[in-house]
Structures are given as C-alpha cells and as structure tokens.
ROPA-27076 format. One record per atom (N, C-alpha, C): residue number from 1; atom name; y, x, z. Coordinates in Angstrom, 3 decimals. Atoms other than C-alpha are relative to their C-alpha. Layout:
// ROPA-27076
<rec pos="NUM" site="CA" y="Y" x="X" z="Z"/>
...
***
This chain:
// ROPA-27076
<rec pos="1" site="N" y="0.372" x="-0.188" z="-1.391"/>
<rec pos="1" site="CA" y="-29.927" x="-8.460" z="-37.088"/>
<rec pos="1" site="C" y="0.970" x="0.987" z="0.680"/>
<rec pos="2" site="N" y="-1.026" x="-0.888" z="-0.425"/>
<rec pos="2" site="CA" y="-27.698" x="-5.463" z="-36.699"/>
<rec pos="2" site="C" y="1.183" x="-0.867" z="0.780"/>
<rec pos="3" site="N" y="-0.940" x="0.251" z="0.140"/>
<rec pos="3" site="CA" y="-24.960" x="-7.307" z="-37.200"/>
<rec pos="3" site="C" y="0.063" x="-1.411" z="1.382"/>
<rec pos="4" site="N" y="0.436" x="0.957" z="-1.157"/>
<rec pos="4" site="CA" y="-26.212" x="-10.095" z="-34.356"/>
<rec pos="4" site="C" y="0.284" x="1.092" z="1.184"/>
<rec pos="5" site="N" y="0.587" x="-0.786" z="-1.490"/>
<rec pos="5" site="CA" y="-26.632" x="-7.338" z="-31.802"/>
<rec pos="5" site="C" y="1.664" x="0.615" z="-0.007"/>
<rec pos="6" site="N" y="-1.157" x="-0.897" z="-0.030"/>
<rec pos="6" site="CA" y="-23.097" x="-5.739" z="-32.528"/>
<rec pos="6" site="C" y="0.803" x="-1.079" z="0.408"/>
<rec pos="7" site="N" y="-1.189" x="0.936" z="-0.705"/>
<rec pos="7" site="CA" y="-20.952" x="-9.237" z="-31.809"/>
<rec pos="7" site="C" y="-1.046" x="-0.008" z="1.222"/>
<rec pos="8" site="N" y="0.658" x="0.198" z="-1.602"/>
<rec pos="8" site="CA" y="-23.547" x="-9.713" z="-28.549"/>
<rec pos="8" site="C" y="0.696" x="1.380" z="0.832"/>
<rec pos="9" site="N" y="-0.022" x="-1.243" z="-0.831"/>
<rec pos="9" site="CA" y="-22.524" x="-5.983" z="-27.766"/>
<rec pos="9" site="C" y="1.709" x="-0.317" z="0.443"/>
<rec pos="10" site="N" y="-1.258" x="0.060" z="-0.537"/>
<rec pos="10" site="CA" y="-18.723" x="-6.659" z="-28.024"/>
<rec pos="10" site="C" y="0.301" x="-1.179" z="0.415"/>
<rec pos="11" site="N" y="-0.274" x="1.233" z="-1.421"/>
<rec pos="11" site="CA" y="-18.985" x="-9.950" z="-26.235"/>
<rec pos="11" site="C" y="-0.208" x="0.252" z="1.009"/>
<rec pos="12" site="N" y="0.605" x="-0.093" z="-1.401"/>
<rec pos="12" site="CA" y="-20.714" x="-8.442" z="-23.539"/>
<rec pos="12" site="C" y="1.063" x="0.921" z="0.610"/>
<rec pos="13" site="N" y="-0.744" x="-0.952" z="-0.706"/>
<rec pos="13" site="CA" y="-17.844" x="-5.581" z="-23.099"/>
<rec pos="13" site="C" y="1.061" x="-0.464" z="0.042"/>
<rec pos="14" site="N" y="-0.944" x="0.595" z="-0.396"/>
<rec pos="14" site="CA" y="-15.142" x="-8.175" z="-23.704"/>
<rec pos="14" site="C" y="0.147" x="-0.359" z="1.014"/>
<rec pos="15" site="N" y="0.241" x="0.508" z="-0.830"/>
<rec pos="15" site="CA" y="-16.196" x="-10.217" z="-21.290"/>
<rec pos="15" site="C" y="-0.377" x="0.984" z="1.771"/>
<rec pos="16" site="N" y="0.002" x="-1.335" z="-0.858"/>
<rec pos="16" site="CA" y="-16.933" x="-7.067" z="-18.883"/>
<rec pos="16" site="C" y="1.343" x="0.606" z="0.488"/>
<rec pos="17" site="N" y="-1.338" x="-0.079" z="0.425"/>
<rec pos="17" site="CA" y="-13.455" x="-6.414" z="-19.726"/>
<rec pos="17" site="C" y="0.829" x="-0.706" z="1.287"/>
<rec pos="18" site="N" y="-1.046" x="1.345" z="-0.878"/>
<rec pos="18" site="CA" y="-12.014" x="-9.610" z="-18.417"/>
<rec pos="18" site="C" y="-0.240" x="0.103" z="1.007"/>
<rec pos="19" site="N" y="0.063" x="0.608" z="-1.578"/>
<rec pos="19" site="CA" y="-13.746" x="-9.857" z="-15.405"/>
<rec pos="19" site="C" y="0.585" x="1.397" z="0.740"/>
<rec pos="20" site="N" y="-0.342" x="-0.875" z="-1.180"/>
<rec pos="20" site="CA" y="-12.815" x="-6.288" z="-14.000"/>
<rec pos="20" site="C" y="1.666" x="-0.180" z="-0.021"/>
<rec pos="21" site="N" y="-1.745" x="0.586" z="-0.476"/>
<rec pos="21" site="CA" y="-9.093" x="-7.470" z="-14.912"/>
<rec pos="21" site="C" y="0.317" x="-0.812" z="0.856"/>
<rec pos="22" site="N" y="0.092" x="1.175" z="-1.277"/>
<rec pos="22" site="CA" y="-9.705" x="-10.460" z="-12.958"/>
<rec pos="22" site="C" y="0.350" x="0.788" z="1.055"/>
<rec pos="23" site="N" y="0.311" x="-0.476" z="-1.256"/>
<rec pos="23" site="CA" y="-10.788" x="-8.408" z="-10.177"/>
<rec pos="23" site="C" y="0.861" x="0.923" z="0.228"/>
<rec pos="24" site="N" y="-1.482" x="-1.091" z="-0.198"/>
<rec pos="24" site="CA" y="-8.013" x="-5.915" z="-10.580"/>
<rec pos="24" site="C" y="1.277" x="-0.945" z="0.518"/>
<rec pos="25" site="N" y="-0.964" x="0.980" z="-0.753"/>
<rec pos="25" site="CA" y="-5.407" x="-8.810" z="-10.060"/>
<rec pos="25" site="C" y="-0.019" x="-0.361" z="0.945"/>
<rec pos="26" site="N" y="0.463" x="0.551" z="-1.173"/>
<rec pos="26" site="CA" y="-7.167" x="-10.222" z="-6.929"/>
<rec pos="26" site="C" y="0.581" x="1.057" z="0.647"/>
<rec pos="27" site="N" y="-0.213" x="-1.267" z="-1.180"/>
<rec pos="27" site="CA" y="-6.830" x="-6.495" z="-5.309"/>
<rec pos="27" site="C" y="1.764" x="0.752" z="-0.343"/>
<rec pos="28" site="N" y="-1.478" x="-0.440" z="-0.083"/>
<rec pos="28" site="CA" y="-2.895" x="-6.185" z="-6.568"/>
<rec pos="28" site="C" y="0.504" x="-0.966" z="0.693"/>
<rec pos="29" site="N" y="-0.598" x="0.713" z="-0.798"/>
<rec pos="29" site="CA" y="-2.112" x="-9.272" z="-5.039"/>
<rec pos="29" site="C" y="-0.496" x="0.422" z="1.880"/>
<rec pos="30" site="N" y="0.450" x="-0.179" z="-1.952"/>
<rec pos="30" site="CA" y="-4.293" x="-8.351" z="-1.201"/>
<rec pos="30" site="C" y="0.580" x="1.182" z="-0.024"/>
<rec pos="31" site="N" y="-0.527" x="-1.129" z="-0.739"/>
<rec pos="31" site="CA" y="-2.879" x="-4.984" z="-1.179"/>
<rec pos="31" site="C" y="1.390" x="-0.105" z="0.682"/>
<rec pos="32" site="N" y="-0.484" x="0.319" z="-0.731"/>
<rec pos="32" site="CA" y="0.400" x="-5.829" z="-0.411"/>
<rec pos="32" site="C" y="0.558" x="-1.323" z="1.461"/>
<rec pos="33" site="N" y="0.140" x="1.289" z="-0.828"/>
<rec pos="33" site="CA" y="-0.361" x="-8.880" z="1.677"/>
<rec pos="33" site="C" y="-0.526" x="0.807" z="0.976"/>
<rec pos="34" site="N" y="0.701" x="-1.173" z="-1.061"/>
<rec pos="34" site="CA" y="-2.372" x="-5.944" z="3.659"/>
<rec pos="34" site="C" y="1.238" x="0.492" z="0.581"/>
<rec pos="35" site="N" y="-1.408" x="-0.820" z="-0.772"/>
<rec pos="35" site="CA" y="1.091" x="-3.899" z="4.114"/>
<rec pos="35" site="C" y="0.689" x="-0.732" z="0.749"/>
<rec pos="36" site="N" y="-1.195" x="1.097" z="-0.901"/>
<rec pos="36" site="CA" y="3.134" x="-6.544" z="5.041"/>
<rec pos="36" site="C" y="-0.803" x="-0.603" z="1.632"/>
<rec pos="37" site="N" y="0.539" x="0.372" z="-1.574"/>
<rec pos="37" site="CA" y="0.923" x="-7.751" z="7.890"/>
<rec pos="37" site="C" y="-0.222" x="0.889" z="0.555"/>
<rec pos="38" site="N" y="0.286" x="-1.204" z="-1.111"/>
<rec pos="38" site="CA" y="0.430" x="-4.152" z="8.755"/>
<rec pos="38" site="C" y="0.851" x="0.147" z="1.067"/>
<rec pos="39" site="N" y="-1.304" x="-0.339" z="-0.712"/>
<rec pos="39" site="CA" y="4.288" x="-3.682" z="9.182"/>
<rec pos="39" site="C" y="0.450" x="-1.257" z="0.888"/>
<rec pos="40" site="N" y="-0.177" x="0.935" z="-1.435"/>
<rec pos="40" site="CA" y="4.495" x="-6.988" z="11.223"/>
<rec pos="40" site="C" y="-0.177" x="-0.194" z="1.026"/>
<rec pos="41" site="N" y="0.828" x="-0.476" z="-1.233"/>
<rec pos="41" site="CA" y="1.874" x="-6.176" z="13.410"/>
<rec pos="41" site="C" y="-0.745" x="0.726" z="0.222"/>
<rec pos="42" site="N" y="0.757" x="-1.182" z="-0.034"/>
<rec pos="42" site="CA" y="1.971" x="-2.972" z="13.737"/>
<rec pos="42" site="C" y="0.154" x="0.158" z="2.003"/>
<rec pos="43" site="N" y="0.223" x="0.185" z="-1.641"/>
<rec pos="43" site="CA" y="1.244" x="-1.880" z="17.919"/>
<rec pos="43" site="C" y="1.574" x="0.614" z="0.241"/>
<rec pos="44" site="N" y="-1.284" x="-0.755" z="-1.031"/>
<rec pos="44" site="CA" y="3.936" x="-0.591" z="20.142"/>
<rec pos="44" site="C" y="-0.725" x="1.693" z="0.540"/>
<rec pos="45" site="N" y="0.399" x="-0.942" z="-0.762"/>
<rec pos="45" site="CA" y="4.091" x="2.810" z="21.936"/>
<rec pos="45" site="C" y="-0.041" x="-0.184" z="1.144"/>
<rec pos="46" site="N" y="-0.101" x="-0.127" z="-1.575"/>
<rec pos="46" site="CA" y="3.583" x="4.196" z="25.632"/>
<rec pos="46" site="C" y="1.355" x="-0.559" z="0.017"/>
<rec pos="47" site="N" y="-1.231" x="0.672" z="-0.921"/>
<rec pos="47" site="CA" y="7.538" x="3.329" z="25.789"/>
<rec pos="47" site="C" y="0.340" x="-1.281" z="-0.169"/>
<rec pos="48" site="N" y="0.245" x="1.144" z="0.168"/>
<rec pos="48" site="CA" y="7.380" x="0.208" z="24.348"/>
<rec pos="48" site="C" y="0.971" x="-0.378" z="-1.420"/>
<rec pos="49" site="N" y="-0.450" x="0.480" z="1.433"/>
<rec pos="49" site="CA" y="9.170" x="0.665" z="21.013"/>
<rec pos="49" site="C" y="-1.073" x="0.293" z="-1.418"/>
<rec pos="50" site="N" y="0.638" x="0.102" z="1.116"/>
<rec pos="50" site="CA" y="7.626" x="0.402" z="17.799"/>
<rec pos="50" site="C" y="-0.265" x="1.248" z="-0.366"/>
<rec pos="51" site="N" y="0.328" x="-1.805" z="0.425"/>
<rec pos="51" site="CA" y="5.653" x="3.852" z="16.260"/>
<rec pos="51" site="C" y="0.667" x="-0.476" z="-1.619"/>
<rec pos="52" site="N" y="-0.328" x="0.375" z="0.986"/>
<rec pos="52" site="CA" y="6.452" x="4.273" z="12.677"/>
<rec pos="52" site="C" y="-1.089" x="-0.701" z="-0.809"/>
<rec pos="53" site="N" y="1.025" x="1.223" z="0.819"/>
<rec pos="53" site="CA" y="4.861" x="1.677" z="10.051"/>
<rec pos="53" site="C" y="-0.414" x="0.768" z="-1.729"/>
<rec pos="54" site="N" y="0.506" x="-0.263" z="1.556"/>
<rec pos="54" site="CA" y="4.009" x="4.073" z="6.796"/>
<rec pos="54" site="C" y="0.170" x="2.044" z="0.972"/>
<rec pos="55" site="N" y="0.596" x="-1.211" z="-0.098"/>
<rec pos="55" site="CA" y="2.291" x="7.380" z="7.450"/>
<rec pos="55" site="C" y="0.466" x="1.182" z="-1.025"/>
<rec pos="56" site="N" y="-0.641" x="-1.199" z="0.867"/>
<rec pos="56" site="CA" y="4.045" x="9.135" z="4.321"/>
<rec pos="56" site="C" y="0.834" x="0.799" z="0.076"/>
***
C-alpha cells in the first residue's frame, strides 16, 4: 500500500511539474510579444516625437 501511495505521490508532482513548465513556456513566449507591441505602439509626446520605449 505504501508503495501504491508513493508512485501516486510522484505522479502527482511529475505531472504538477509538467504543467507549470507548460505554463512557464506560454508566459516566455507573451512576454516578448508584449514588448514588441509596446515599442510599436508606444504614444507620441506634446511635440509629436516619440517618448522613450524602455523605462530602464
């Protein structure tokens, strides 16, 4: 029985595993798909040229 409950335990954290990798890939690919449309359309100023596009 132990031994039942210990592969259920590390299937359940494999699988726990995988999916937050999943979900880690999804949010490396939108982050820069985020920047790039920032710096495309980013606004204009009062004079009508572009402000800067990265705050660092």
């Amino acid at each position: 029985m132990v031994r039942l409950l210990l592969v259920l335990l590390l299937a359940d954290i494999l699988f726990g595993a995988g999916l937050a990798v999943k979900i880690l890939w999804w949010v490396a690919l939108a982050v820069p798909v985020v920047r790039v449309l920032g710096f495309v359309m980013r606004s204009t100023n009062a004079a009508g040229g572009r402000g800067r596009w990265c705050r660092g």
